[in-house]
N, C-alpha and C positions, 0 to 999 in steps of 0.2 A: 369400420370400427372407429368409433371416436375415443380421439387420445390426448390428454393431457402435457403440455411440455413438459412435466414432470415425469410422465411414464416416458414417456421419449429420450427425454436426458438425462434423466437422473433430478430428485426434488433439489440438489444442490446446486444444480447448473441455472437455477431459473432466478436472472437477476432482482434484487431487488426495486422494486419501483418500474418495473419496463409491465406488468401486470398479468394476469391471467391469461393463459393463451388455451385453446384449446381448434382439433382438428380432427381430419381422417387421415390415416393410413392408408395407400395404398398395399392392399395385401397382395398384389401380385409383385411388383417393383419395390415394397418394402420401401417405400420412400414417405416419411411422412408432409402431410401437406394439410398447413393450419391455417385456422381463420382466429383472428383475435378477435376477444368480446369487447374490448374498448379501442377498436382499432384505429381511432382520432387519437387517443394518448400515447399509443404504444408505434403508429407511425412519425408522431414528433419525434419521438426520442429515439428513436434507431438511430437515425442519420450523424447524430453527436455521439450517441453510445460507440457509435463504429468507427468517427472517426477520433475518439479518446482513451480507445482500450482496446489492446493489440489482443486479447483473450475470449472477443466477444464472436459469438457462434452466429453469422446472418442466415435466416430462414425464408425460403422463398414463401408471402403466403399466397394462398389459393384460398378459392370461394368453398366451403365443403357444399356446396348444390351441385347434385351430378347431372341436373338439367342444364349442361354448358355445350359448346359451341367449340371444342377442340377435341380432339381425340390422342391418347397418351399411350402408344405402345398394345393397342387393343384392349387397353383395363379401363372400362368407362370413361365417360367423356366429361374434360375439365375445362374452365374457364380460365383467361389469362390469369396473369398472375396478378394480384392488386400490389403490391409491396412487398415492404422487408420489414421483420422484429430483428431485435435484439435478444438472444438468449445468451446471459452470461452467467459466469463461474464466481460464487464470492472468492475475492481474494485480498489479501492483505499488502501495505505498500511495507517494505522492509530497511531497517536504516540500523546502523552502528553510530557508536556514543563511546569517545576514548576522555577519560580525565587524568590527564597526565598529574600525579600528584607530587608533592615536595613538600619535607619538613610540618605536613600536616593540611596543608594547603592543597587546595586544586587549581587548574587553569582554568579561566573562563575565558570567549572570547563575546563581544558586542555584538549583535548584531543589526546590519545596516542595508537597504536597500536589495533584500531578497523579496520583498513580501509575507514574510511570514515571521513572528515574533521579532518582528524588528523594535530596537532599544530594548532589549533585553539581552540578559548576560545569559551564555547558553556552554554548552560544553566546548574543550578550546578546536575540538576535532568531530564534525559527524556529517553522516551524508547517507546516501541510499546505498543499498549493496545490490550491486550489477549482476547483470545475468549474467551464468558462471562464476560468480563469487560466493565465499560463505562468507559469513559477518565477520571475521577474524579477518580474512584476507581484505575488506571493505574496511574495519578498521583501520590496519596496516595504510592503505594506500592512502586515506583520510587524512591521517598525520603528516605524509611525506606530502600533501599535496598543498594542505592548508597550513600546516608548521614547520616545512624543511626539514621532518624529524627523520630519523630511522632507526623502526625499533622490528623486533622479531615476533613471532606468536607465543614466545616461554616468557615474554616480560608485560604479555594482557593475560590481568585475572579480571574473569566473569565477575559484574556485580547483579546484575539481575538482565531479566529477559520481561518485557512489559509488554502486555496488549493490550492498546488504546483504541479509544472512538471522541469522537465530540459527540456523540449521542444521536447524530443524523444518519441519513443512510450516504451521503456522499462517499464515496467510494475512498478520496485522494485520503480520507479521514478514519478510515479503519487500518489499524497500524501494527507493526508489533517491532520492538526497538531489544537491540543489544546495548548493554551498557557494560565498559569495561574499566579498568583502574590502570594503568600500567606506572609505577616506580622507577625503570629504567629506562634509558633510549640515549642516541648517540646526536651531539648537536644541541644548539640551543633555540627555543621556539621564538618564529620571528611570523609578522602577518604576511602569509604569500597570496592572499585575496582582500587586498586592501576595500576593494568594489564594495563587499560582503561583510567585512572587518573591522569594523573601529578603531578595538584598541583591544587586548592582550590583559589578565590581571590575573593574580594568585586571591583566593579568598578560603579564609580557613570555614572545615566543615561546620562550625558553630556559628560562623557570621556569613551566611551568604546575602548576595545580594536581594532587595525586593522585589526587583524587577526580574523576575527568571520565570521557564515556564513550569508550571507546578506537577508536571510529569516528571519534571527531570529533579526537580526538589525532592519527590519523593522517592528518586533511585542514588541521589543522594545521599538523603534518608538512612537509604540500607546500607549506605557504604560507610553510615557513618556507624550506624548500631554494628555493625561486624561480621554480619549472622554468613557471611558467604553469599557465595552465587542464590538467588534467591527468584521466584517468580511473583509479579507483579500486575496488576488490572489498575484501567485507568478509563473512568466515563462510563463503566457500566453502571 
């Protein structure tokens, strides 16, 4: 029976970019066993796929010719294996965004030697939210970790919830971001990732700075029209 990695896993499961796979089933061992139609592209890419994303499903493939030279359990005769695909699961990378506000103003912090939006002014607290964490809890830990702060879950109000892309299929670039406001908190913000940190500034919601990334301009944006927790796209 030839089967699709689609019929096999699910059409969701079948990563972007790794290509077309198609195969036989074993109908007696129920085990399926593919052959890729571009098996020069899709054997480059396994080996990074597998070793960059903890979610990626490796499949053994086999030749579908049952004129081979091995025998499998008495269900027709299969040939070694040639390799491994990659079948993955789209997924999104997850991150929290806290803008501690004051008298109208937000915090911003620099940012410096991460690689990424570096010399730009970005939110004073954000980062990935951990397995086992919900964005609130990755919030929270964000501030005590990057501002000495400590605040509670009744002092973050939601400003919006954003799903972004830069428009490519790379992975590290399909996103989806909490952004929160919080008014209260105990302590006062000080840089505790200097590495990462510049420098620390208050800028009010009508003068931000020009150098920021325009994701976070636009959840700004909403924080400043008022309308509440609100949902947001970005790159589509």
């Amino acid at each position: 029976m030839i089967a699709s990695a689609s019929t096999l896993f699910g059409a969701d499961e079948v990563g972007v970019g790794v290509g077309v796979i198609e195969g036989v089933a074993d109908p007696a061992e129920g085990t399926p066993t593919v052959q890729p139609v571009a098996m020069d592209t899709i054997a480059a890419s396994a080996a990074s796929e597998r070793r960059a994303r903890r979610d990626v499903i490796m499949i053994e493939v086999w030749p579908a010719d049952p004129s081979c030279d091995k025998h499998r359990s008495g269900v027709g005769r299969w040939r070694r294996p040639v390799g491994w695909v990659a079948v993955t699961r789209f997924s999104v990378v997850p991150s929290s965004y806290v803008y501690l506000r004051r008298g109208g103003a937000v915090l911003l912090q620099l940012r410096q030697n991460t690689g990424y939006m570096d010399g730009c002014w970005a939110a004073g607290a954000a980062g990935h939210v951990e397995l086992g964490e919900t964005a609130v809890d990755a919030a929270i830990r964000e501030v005590r970790e990057e501002l000495g702060l400590t605040l509670t879950a009744a002092t973050l109000t939601p400003v919006a919830v954003m799903q972004r892309t830069d428009g490519t299929d790379n992975p590290i670039e399909q996103r989806v971001d909490w952004f929160f406001v919080c008014d209260e908190w105990e302590g006062e913000p000080e840089i505790l990732e200097p590495r990462k940190c510049a420098e620390l500034a208050w800028f009010a919601l009508d003068a931000l700075p020009d150098r920021m990334p325009e994701y976070e301009r636009e959840a700004l944006g909403a924080l400043r029209a008022g309308a509440g927790a609100t949902l947001l796209s970005h790159g589509f």
